[in-house]
C-alpha positions in Angstrom: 16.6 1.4 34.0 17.2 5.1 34.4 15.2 8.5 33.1 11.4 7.8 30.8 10.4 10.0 27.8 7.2 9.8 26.2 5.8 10.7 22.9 2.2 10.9 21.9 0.7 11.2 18.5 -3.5 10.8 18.5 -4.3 9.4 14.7 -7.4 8.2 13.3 -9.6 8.1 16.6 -6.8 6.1 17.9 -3.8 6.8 20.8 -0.1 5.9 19.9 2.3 6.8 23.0 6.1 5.5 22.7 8.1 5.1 26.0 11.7 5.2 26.1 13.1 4.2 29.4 16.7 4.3 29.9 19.6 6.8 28.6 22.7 4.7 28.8 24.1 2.1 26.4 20.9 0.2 26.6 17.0 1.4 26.3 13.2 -0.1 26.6 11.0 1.2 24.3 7.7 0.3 24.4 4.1 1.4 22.3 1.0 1.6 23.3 -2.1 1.9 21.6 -5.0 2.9 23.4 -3.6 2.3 26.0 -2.7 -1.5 25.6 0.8 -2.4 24.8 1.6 -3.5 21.1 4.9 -3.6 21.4 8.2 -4.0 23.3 11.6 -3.7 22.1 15.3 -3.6 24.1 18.1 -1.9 22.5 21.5 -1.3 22.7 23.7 1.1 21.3 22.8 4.5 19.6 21.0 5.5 16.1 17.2 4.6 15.1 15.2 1.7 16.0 12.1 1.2 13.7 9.5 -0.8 15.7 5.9 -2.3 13.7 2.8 -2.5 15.5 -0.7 -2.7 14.3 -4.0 -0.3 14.8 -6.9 -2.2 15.8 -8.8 -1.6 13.0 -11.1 -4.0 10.5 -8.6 -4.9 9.0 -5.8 -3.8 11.2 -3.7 -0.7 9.6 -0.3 -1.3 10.2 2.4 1.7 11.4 6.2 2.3 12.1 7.5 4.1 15.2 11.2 5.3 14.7 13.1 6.3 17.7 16.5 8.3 17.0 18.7 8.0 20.0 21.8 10.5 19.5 25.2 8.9 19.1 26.5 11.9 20.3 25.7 13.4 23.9 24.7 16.6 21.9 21.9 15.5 20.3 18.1 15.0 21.2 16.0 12.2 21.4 13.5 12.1 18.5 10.2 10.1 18.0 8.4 9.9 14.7 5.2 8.0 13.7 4.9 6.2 10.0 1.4 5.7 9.1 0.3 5.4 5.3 3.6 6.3 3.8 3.7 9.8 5.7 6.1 10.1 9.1 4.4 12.4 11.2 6.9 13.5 14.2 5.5 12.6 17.2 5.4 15.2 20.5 7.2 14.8 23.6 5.2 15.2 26.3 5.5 15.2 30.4 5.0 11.9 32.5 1.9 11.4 33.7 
């Protein structure tokens, strides 16, 4: 499927990573939380993708991930993390 980025953000004792596999027309993004996958999304195309997940928490918090892919081949690929009405941008970090 082509080149992986990751994105971490650590909020309220929990993990949130954000994979985005793939760099052409078409991407897999995928979120895990603590480790366990909450989510999985193909796209298409270019712009932002907002995927919902859920914190496993009593009762379970509910979040946002955005993932900006340029339209342009200029730009960068962005991840940000929405988690009681405040979008924290999340960090890019190395494969592991």
């Amino acid at each position: 499927m082509g080149p992986s980025r990751h994105f971490h953000a650590d909020q309220h004792g929990h993990s949130i990573t954000v994979t985005v596999r793939g760099g052409g027309r078409t991407a897999e993004i995928e979120v895990l939380v603590d480790g366990k996958e909450v989510c999985l999304e193909r796209t298409r195309g270019r712009g932002t993708v907002a995927l919902e997940a859920e914190l496993p928490e009593d009762p379970p918090r509910s979040f946002r991930v955005f993932v900006h892919r340029p339209r342009l081949g200029s730009g960068v690929l962005r991840c940000a993390l929405e988690l009681d009405s405040t979008e924290i941008p999340m960090a890019e970090r190395a494969a592991v």
